[in-house]
Every structure is written in structure tokens, then in C-alpha cells.
C-alpha positions as MATLAB code, in Angstrom:
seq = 'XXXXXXXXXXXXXXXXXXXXXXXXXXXXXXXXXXXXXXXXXXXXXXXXXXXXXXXXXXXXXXXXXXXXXXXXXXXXXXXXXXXXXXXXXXXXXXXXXXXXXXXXXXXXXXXXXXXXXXXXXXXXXXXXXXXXXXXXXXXXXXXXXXXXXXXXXXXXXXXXXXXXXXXXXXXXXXXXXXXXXXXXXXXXXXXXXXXXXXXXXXXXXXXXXXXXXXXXXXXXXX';
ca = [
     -65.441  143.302  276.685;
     -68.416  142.976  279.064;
     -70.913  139.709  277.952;
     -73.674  141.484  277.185;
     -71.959  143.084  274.213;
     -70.784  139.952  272.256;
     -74.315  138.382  272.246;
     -75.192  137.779  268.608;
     -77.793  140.377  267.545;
     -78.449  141.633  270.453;
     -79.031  145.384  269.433;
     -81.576  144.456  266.480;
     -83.268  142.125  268.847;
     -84.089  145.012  271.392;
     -84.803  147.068  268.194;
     -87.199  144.602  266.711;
     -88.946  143.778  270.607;
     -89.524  147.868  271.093;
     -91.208  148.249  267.660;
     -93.248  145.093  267.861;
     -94.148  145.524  271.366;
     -95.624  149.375  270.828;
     -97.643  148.761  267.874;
     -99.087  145.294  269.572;
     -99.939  147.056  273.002;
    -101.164  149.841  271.334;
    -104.826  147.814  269.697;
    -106.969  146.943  272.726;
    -107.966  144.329  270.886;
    -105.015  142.075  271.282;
    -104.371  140.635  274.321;
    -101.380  139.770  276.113;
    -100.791  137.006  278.442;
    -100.706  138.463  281.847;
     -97.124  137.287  282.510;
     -94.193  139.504  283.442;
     -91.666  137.221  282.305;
     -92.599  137.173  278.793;
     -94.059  139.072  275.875;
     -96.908  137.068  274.452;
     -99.800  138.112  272.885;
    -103.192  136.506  271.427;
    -105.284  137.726  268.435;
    -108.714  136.104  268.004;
    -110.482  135.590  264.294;
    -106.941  136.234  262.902;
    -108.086  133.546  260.296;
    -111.511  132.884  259.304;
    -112.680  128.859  259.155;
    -112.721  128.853  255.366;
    -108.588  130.254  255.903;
    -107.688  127.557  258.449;
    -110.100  125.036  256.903;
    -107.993  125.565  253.452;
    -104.318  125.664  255.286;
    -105.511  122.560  257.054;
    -105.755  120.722  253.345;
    -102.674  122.212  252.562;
    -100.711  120.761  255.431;
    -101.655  116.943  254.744;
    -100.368  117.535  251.396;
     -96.712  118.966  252.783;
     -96.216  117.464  255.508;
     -93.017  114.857  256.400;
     -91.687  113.431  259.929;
     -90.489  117.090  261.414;
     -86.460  117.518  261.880;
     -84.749  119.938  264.305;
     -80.861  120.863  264.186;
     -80.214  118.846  267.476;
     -82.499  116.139  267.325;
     -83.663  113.480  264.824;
     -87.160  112.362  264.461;
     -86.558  108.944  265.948;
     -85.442  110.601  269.249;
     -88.952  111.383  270.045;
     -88.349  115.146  271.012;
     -90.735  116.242  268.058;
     -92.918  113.978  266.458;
     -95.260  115.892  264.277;
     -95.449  116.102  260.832;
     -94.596  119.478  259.189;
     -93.492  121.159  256.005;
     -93.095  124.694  254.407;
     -95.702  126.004  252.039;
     -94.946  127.184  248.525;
     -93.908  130.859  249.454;
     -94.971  132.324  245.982;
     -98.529  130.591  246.182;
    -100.945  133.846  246.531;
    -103.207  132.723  249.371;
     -99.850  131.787  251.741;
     -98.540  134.901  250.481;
    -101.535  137.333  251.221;
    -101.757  135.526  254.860;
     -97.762  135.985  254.935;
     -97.945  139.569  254.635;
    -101.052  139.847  256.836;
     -98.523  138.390  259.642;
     -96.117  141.341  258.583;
     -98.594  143.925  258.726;
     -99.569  142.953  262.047;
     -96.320  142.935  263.758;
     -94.664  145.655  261.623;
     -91.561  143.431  260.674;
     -89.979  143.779  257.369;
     -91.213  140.893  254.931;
     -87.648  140.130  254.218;
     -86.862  139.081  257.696;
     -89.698  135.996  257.874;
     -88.895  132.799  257.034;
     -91.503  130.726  254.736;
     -94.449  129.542  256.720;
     -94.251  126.053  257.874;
     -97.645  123.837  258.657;
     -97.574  121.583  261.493;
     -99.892  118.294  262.214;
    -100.190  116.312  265.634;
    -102.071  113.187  265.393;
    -102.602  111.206  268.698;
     -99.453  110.644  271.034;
     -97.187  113.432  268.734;
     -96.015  116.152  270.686;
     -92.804  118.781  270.485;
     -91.151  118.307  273.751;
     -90.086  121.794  275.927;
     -87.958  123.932  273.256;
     -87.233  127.806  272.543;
     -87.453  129.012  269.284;
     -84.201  131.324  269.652;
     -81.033  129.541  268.033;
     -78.058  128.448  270.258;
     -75.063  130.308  269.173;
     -72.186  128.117  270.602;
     -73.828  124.887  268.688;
     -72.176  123.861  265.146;
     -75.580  124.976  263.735;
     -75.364  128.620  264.161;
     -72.835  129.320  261.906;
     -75.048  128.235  258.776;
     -78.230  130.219  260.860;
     -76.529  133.484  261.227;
     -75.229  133.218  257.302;
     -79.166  132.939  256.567;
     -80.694  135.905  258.337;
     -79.109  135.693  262.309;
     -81.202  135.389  265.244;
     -85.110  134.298  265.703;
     -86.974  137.527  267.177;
     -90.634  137.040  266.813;
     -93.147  133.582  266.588;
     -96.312  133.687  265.182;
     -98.436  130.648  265.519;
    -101.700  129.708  264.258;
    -104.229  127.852  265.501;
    -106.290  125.870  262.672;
    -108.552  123.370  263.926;
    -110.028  122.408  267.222;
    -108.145  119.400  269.180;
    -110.661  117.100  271.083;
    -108.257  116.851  273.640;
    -104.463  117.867  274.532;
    -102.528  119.310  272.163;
    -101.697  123.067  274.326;
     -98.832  125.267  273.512;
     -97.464  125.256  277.334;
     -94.966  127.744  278.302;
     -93.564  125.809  281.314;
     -91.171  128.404  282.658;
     -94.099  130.912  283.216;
     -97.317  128.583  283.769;
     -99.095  129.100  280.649;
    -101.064  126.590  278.456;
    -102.509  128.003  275.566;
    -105.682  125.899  274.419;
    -105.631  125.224  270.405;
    -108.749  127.731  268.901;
    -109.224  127.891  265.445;
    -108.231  131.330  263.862;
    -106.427  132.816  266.820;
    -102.506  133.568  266.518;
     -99.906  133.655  269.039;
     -97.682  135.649  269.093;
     -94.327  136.048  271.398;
     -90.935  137.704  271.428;
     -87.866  135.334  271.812;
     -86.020  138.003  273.834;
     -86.038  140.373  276.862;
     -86.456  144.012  276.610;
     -82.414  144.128  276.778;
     -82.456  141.487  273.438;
     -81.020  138.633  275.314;
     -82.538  135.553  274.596;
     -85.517  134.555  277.082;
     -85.252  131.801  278.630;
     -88.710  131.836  280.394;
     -89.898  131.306  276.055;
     -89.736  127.359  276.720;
     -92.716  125.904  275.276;
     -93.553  122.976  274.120;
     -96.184  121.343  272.073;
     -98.640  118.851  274.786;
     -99.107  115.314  273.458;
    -102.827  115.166  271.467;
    -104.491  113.131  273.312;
    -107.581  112.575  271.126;
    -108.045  114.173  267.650;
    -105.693  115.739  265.521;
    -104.132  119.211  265.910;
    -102.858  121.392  262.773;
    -100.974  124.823  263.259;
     -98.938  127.139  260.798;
     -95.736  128.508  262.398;
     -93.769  131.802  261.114;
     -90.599  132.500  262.434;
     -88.659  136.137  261.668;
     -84.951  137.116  262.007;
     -83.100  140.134  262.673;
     -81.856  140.214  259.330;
     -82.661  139.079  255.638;
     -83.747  135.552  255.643;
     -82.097  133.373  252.865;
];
């Protein structure tokens, strides 16, 4: 059996890139990073100030020392705070669906949005979003929904200084604007995992940075 036929999810990844990709490429409005190695797009205004303003008050109420699968907090590979909002409370849920609308994923398939805060010196060192599917982890991942496809980040407040989403493998540092969303695909065109998705969260340098993160899989998320 060739490789490319035994990587997890890879036909619903492709599936999932295709359909995203036409319907973002087709608004002029949305622009994409002008990078061959990756599909990632920006959306300005996606949330007004009163929305990120609100979201911002919501975070400081969530948020705990942020875990990963690999890494404890102590280790210093991500040291924001973050924590998931109340999926059934009707303002994350209207801006939930407003996510799904845009990309044209099924509801079912994003996970519950998650609010982020960097105070000075926190950062979230170089990472992809796409799970590893020879670590112990993945076994519990693909039972709950399979493989990430899409991100969709938010920008909430401004940052005095630092605090980019960097995409090192391509060059790219995204500057934190309040309201706009990012938006990428974790896979190539072929739905193998990209590698050239490494990003990582820039130490804040002065200020304080809040974003909302949705993730979606290629199946029903549990």
C-alpha cells in the first residue's frame, strides 16, 4: 500500500481544503497571504470593537495556564492563558456559526471556541495545529472528530508591541488587529498535513494580547 493512502483523513482533508478554498477565493474581499506554500487568508472587521471588546471580558474570566498534549505549562513552550467559552451561551454561539458560514464547514465539525491571553514575556513557541498521528495522543483525537483541517483566529485587541502570529516556514508575521480573522488550511491541496503551517505565537513585548481560536475536524467533534 503506497504512503499516501494510509494517511489518516486524508481524502476529507482534500475534500474540506477544495470547498473552503473556492468559496474563500471566490469574495474579493478576503485576502490571502501571497504565499504559495500555504493557504491563508485575512478578513478585516470580521468582529466589530463592541464583539472583541465583550470576548476580551470574557477571556479574563476563563482563562487558566494553557496545556498542550506534548508539553506542560512549566516547559515554557506555551505560556498564555486560555480557556473554552460556554458553547451554548448565544453571543459565542451566533459568532460560532458566523465562523461556519464563512468557511462553509459543517457546525458539527468545530470544536468550542477557545480565548487566548498573552501578557508580557508569554508566547506559544513554533507549533502546527494538525495532530501527530504516531503520538499516544491521537488515538483519543481521532475517537473525537479525526484530523484538524481549518484555523480560524481572531484578533481582539491591539498589542503595543510583539505579540505576531509568525509563520516561520513561509516568512509571514501577521500583526495582531482588532476584528480581523485568520484563517488557514492545515493541509496541502493533496490533504497531507503542511508542514510549511508552523506558526507560532511572538513573545508580547509590551501590552497584553487576547485572541479567540476555532479549530474544525474532518469529522463530528465530541
Amino acid at each position: 500500500m503506497a504512503t499516501q493512502d494510509i494517511i489518516p483523513d486524508r481524502d476529507a482533508l482534500k475534500r474540506m481544503g477544495e470547498t473552503v478554498r473556492k468559496r474563500l477565493t471566490a469574495d474579493p474581499e478576503i485576502y490571502r497571504v501571497p504565499t504559495d506554500r500555504a493557504e491563508i487568508f485575512a478578513i478585516g472587521n470580521f468582529l466589530s470593537p463592541a464583539e472583541c471588546q465583550r470576548f476580551v471580558r470574557m477571556i479574563d474570566v476563563v482563562a487558566r495556564p494553557s496545556a498542550l498534549h506534548e508539553e506542560a505549562y512549566a516547559s515554557g513552550f506555551r505560556t498564555s492563558y486560555s480557556g473554552n467559552f460556554d458553547p451554548g451561551d448565544p453571543f459565542v454561539r451566533g459568532i460560532s456559526r458566523r465562523i461556519d458560514d464563512l468557511l462553509g464547514i459543517n457546525p458539527k465539525c468545530g470544536e468550542t471556541i477557545q480565548g487566548q491571553r498573552y501578557l508580557p514575556g508569554q508566547e506559544f513557541k513554533p507549533h502546527n495545529d494538525w495532530f501527530y498521528t504516531s503520538e499516544k495522543y491521537w488515538n483519543a483525537e481521532r475517537k473525537r472528530g479525526g484530523q484538524r483541517s481549518w484555523t480560524a483566529m481572531a484578533f481582539l485587541n491591539k498589542v503595543a508591541e510583539g505579540g505576531h502570529t509568525h509563520f516561520s516556514e513561509i516568512g509571514a508575521s501577521i500583526e495582531p488587529k482588532p476584528g480581523v480573522l485568520l484563517v488557514w488550511n492545515n493541509a496541502l491541496p493533496d490533504g497531507t498535513p503542511n508542514e510549511a503551517t508552523l506558526h507560532a505565537g511572538t513573545p508580547v513585548i509590551s501590552g497584553e494580547k487576547y485572541v479567540l481560536t476555532k479549530w474544525y475536524r474532518t469529522r463530528k467533534w465530541t
